[in-house]
C-alpha positions, 0 to 999 in steps of 0.5 A: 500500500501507498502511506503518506506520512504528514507533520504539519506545518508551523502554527501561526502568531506568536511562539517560540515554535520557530526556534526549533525545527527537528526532522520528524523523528517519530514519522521517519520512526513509523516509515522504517516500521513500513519500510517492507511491503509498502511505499511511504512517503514523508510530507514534512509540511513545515518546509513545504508548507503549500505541498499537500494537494500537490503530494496526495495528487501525485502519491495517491496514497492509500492511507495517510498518517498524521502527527499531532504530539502537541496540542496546538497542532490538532487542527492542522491534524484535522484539516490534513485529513480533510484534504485527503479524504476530500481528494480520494474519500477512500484514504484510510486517514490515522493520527497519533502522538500524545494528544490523541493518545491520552484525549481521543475524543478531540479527533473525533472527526468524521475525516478520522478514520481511526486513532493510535493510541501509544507507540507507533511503529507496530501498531501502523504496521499491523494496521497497514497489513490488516487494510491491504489484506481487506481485513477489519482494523477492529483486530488491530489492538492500540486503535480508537475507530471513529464509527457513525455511532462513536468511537470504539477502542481495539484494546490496549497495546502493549509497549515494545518490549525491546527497543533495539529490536526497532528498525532505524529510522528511515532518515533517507525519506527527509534526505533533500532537507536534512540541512533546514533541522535546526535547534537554535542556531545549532546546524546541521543538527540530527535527532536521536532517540535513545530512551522512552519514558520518564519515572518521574511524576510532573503533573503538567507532563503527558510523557509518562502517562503515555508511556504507562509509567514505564522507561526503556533504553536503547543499548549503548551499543544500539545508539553508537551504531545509529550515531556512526549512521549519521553525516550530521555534525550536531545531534540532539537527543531527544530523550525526555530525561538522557541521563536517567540510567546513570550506568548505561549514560556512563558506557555509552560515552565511553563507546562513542570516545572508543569508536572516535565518534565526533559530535557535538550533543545536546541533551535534556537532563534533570538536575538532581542527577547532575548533582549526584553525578557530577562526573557525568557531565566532565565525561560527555563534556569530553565525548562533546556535550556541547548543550543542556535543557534542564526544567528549573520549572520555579525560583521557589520550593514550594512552586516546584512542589506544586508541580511535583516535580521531585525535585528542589531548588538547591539542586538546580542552582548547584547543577548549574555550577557544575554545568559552568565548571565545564564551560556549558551554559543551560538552557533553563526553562521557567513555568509562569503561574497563571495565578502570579501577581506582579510581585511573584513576575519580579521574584523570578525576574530577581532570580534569574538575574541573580543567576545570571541566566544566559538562556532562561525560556518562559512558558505558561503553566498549560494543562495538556489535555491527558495529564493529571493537572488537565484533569483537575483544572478542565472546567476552570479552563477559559478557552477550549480553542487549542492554539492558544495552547502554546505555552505562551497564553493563559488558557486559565483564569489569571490573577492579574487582568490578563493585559498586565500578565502578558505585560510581565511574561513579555517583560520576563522576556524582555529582561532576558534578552533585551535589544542589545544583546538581540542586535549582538547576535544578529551581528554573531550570525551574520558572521557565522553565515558569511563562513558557512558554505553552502545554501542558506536553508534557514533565517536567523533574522526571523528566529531572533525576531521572534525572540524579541516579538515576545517581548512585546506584550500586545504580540499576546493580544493578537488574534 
C-alpha cells in the first residue's frame, strides 16, 4: 500500500515554535516500521508548507498518517485529513502522538478514520497489513475507530518490549532537507532517540502517562551504531530525561570516545542527577556535550512542589555550577503561574538575574489535555480553542487582568534578552553565515525576531 506520512506545518502568531525545527523523528520512526511491503512517503509540511494537494495528487496514497504530539497542532491534524479524504474519500486517514493518545475524543472527526493510541511503529504496521489484506482494523489492538455511532477502542497495546529490536529510522525519506533541522542556531543538527519514558511524576507532563509509567533504553551499543549512521555534525537527543540510567549514560560515552565518534550533543537532563553525578557531565563534556535543557520549572520550593516535580531548588542552582565548571551554559526553562501577581513576575525576574541566566525560556503553566493537572483544572479552563495552547497564553483564569500578565511574561522576556544583546547576535550570525558554505536553508533574522516579538506584550493580544 501507498502511506503518506504528514507533520504539519508551523502554527501561526506568536511562539517560540520557530526556534526549533527537528526532522520528524517519530514519522521517519513509523516509515522504517513500513519500510517492507509498502511505499511511504514523508510530507514534512513545515518546509513545504503549500505541498499537500500537490503530494496526495501525485502519491495517491492509500492511507495517510498524521502527527499531532502537541496540542496546538490538532487542527492542522484535522484539516490534513480533510484534504485527503476530500481528494480520494477512500484514504484510510490515522493520527497519533500524545494528544490523541491520552484525549481521543478531540479527533473525533468524521475525516478520522481511526486513532493510535501509544507507540507507533507496530501498531501502523499491523494496521497497514490488516487494510491491504481487506481485513477489519477492529483486530488491530492500540486503535480508537471513529464509527457513525462513536468511537470504539481495539484494546490496549502493549509497549515494545525491546527497543533495539526497532528498525532505524528511515532518515533517507527527509534526505533533500536534512540541512533546514535546526535547534537554535545549532546546524546541521540530527535527532536521536535513545530512551522512552520518564519515572518521574510532573503533573503538567503527558510523557509518562503515555508511556504507562514505564522507561526503556536503547543499548549503548544500539545508539553508537545509529550515531556512526549519521553525516550530521550536531545531534540532539531527544530523550525526555538522557541521563536517567546513570550506568548505561556512563558506557555509552565511553563507546562513542572508543569508536572516535565526533559530535557535538545536546541533551535534556534533570538536575538532581547532575548533582549526584557530577562526573557525568566532565565525561560527555569530553565525548562533546556541547548543550543542556534542564526544567528549573520555579525560583521557589514550594512552586516546584506544586508541580511535583521531585525535585528542589538547591539542586538546580548547584547543577548549574557544575554545568559552568565545564564551560556549558543551560538552557533553563521557567513555568509562569497563571495565578502570579506582579510581585511573584519580579521574584523570578530577581532570580534569574541573580543567576545570571544566559538562556532562561518562559512558558505558561498549560494543562495538556491527558495529564493529571488537565484533569483537575478542565472546567476552570477559559478557552477550549487549542492554539492558544502554546505555552505562551493563559488558557486559565489569571490573577492579574490578563493585559498586565502578558505585560510581565513579555517583560520576563524582555529582561532576558533585551535589544542589545538581540542586535549582538544578529551581528554573531551574520558572521557565522558569511563562513558557512553552502545554501542558506534557514533565517536567523526571523528566529531572533521572534525572540524579541515576545517581548512585546500586545504580540499576546493578537488574534
Amino acid at each position: 500500500m501507498r502511506v503518506l506520512l504528514v507533520q504539519p506545518k508551523q502554527n501561526q502568531g506568536i511562539g517560540l515554535e520557530s526556534l526549533d525545527l527537528i526532522e520528524p523523528l517519530g514519522l521517519e520512526m513509523i516509515a522504517a516500521a513500513l519500510r517492507d511491503g509498502h511505499e511511504v512517503a514523508l510530507l514534512d509540511l513545515r518546509l513545504q508548507p503549500d505541498a499537500l494537494s500537490a503530494t496526495i495528487a501525485d502519491f495517491r496514497p492509500h492511507v495517510v498518517g498524521i502527527s499531532s504530539t502537541f496540542t496546538v497542532k490538532l487542527y492542522q491534524a484535522l484539516q490534513i485529513a480533510e484534504v485527503a479524504k476530500v481528494a480520494h474519500p477512500q484514504t484510510f486517514t490515522v493520527v497519533g502522538g500524545h494528544h490523541p493518545s491520552l484525549y481521543p475524543i478531540d479527533f473525533q472527526h468524521p475525516a478520522v478514520n481511526a486513532i493510535v493510541v501509544g507507540e507507533g511503529e507496530t501498531t501502523m504496521r499491523e494496521l497497514v497489513d490488516c487494510l491491504a489484506a481487506g481485513d477489519d482494523p477492529a483486530r488491530v489492538p492500540g486503535l480508537v475507530l471513529n464509527r457513525p455511532e462513536g468511537q470504539h477502542f481495539t484494546g490496549q497495546r502493549a509497549l515494545v518490549p525491546n527497543l533495539d529490536a526497532l528498525p532505524p529510522p528511515q532518515r533517507a525519506l527527509t534526505q533533500p532537507f536534512r540541512l533546514h533541522y535546526h535547534l537554535f542556531t545549532e546546524r546541521p543538527i540530527a535527532a536521536v532517540e535513545t530512551t522512552r519514558g520518564c519515572p518521574y511524576r510532573c503533573n503538567f507532563c503527558a510523557v509518562w502517562r503515555f508511556y504507562q509509567g514505564r522507561v526503556r533504553f536503547k543499548s549503548p551499543q544500539r545508539v553508537v551504531e545509529e550515531l556512526e549512521s549519521i553525516s550530521e555534525p550536531k545531534v540532539f537527543f531527544t530523550d525526555d530525561n538522557f541521563l536517567s540510567n546513570v550506568q548505561r549514560s556512563k558506557e555509552l560515552a565511553r563507546l562513542i570516545r572508543e569508536r572516535g565518534i565526533r559530535k557535538q550533543y545536546y541533551v535534556q537532563a534533570r538536575s538532581d542527577v547532575i548533582v549526584r553525578h557530577p562526573e557525568l557531565i566532565a565525561q560527555w563534556r569530553e565525548v562533546g556535550l556541547d548543550g543542556v535543557f534542564i526544567g528549573f520549572e520555579k525560583p521557589d520550593q514550594a512552586g516546584l512542589d506544586a508541580v511535583n516535580k521531585d525535585n528542589s531548588v538547591e539542586n538546580n542552582e548547584k547543577a548549574l555550577a557544575i554545568l559552568r565548571q565545564h564551560g556549558i551554559e543551560p538552557d533553563a526553562s521557567f513555568i509562569v503561574d497563571p495565578n502570579y501577581d506582579h510581585a511573584d513576575f519580579a521574584a523570578l525576574r530577581r532570580y534569574v538575574r541573580r543567576l545570571k541566566l544566559r538562556l532562561p525560556f518562559f512558558t505558561v503553566l498549560t494543562p495538556i489535555p491527558g495529564t493529571a493537572f488537565f484533569d483537575a483544572v478542565k472546567d476552570q479552563l477559559t478557552t477550549r480553542n487549542y492554539e492558544r495552547f502554546d505555552m505562551l497564553h493563559a488558557v486559565l483564569p489569571t490573577r492579574l487582568p490578563i493585559t498586565e500578565f502578558y505585560a510581565e511574561l513579555a517583560k520576563l522576556y524582555r529582561d532576558a534578552y533585551p535589544v542589545w544583546k538581540l542586535w549582538l547576535g544578529r551581528l554573531y550570525l551574520a558572521l557565522a553565515d558569511l563562513c558557512w558554505r553552502g545554501p542558506r536553508p534557514i533565517s536567523w533574522r526571523r528566529i531572533l525576531d521572534e525572540m524579541a516579538r515576545v517581548g512585546e506584550a500586545r504580540a499576546y493580544l493578537e488574534g
